[in-house]
Each structure stands twice: as C-alpha cells, then as structure tokens.
C-alpha positions in Angstrom: -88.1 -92.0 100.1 -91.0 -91.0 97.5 -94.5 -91.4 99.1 -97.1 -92.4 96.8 -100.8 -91.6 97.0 -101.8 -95.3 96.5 -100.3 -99.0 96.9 -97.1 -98.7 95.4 -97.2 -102.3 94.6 -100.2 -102.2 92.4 -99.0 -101.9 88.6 -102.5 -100.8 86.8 -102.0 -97.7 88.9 -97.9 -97.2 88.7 -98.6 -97.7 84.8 -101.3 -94.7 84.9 -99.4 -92.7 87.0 -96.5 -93.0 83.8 -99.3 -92.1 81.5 -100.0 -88.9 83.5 -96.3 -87.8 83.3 -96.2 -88.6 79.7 -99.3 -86.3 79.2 -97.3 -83.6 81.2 -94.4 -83.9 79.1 -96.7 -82.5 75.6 -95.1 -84.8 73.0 -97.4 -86.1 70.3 -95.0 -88.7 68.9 -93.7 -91.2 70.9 -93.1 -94.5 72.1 -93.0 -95.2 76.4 -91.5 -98.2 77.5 -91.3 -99.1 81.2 -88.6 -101.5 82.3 -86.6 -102.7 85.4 -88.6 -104.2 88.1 -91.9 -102.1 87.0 -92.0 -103.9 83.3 -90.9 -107.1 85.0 -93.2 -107.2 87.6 -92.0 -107.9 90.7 -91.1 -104.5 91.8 -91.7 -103.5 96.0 -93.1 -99.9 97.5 -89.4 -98.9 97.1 -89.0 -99.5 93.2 -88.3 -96.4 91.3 -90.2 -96.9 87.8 -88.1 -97.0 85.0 -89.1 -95.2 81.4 -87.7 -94.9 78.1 -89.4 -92.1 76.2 -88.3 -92.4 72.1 -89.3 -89.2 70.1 -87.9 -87.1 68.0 -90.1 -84.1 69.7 -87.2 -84.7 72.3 -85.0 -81.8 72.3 -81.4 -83.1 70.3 -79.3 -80.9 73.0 -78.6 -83.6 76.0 -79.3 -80.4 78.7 -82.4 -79.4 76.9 -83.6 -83.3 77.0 -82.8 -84.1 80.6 -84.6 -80.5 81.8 -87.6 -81.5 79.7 -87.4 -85.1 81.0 -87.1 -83.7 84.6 -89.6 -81.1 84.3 -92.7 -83.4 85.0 -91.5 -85.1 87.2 -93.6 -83.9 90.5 -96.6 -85.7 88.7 -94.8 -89.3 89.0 -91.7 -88.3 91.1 -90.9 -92.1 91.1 -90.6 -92.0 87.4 -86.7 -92.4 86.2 -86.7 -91.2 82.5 -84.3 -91.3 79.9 -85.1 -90.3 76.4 -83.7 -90.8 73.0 -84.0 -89.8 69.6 -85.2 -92.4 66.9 -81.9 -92.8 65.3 -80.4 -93.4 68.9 -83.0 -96.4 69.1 -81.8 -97.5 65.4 -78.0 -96.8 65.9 -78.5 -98.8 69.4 -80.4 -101.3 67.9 -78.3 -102.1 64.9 -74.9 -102.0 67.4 -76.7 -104.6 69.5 -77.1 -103.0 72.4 -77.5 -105.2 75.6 -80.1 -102.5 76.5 -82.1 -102.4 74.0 -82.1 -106.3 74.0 -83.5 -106.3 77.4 -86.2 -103.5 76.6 -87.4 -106.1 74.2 -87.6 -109.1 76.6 -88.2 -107.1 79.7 -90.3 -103.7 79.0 -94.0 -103.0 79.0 -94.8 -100.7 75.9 -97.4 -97.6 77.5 -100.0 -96.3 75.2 -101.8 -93.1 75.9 -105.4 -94.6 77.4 -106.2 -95.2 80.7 -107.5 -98.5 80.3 -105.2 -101.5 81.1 -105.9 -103.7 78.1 -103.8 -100.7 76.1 -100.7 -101.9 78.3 -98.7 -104.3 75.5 -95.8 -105.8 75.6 -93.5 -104.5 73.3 -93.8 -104.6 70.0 -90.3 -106.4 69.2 -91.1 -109.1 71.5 
C-alpha cells in the first residue's frame, strides 16, 4: 500500500500532487485528465489516481512512453498514467471509444497552477 504524506481523501491536494508529477515529466504541450474515482470524486485512502497525459512531446515508441511515464512516478507514486499521442485521442475519438466517452463525462481536466479554481472539467463536456 502507497502511504501519502497528507489525507488521501482530500482532492485539492491529490490534484496538486498530479500537477507536481506533470512538472517532473518536462512536457510543454499537453493536456492531463484525471479520471476513475479521483475525477469522480468519491475515491477512499486506497484509490490509485488515474491520469491521461495527451502530447505529442510523448515519445511515439510504446517502451520509450511507458519509461518516461514511469519515470516520475516516486513524486506521486499513486499516480497510474497512460499517455497518448494526439492522433491516438482523434483516431479514438472518431471510432467512438467507450473511453474516451467516459473521460468526457467522468474526468477532471488539470492545468498547470496550483490554485484550485484552474481545476475544470473537461473541455468536451
């Protein structure tokens, strides 16, 4: 089990702790969504937090992405990352992706500031 330095259950902080991996990660161009339980919610101490990282600073090769993805991870080690491409969001998109439809009702777009007014739902919503 991950032990966190704060109340697991408190979002503002779970949400900054995802900005702090994003900043580890050094993209420029991107768009963060959290989903799952995190972007819902109505997560417990034990959630993981669940992240979808789209850039196309995101390395094409699938090893190259998942070691970049995994290499910040001991800032936020409850962060769960997957990343895609652009065109995987638009080929996902356009084949109507059950995914992607619940990263539109479900996930909670992260912008780079700390404060918790920059937390929007996303955009497609």
């Amino acid at each position: 089990m991950i032990s966190l330095p704060v109340d697991p259950r408190d979002r503002a902080e779970r949400l900054a702790r995802v900005r702090r991996y994003l900043a580890a990660l050094g993209l420029a161009n991107f768009r963060a969504i959290v989903f799952g339980s995190v972007g819902r919610g109505d997560f417990t101490a034990d959630s993981d937090t669940d992240l979808l990282i789209v850039s196309d600073e995101l390395p094409a090769e699938l090893r190259a992405r998942l070691d970049l993805l995994f290499s910040a991870r001991e800032i936020a080690p409850e962060v769960e990352p997957i990343g895609w491409r652009e065109e995987d969001w638009r080929r996902r998109e356009c084949e109507g992706d059950p995914f992607v439809a619940v990263l539109k009702r479900e996930g909670v777009e992260v912008v780079g500031r700390e404060d918790p007014a920059d937390i929007a739902p996303h955009p497609d919503r």
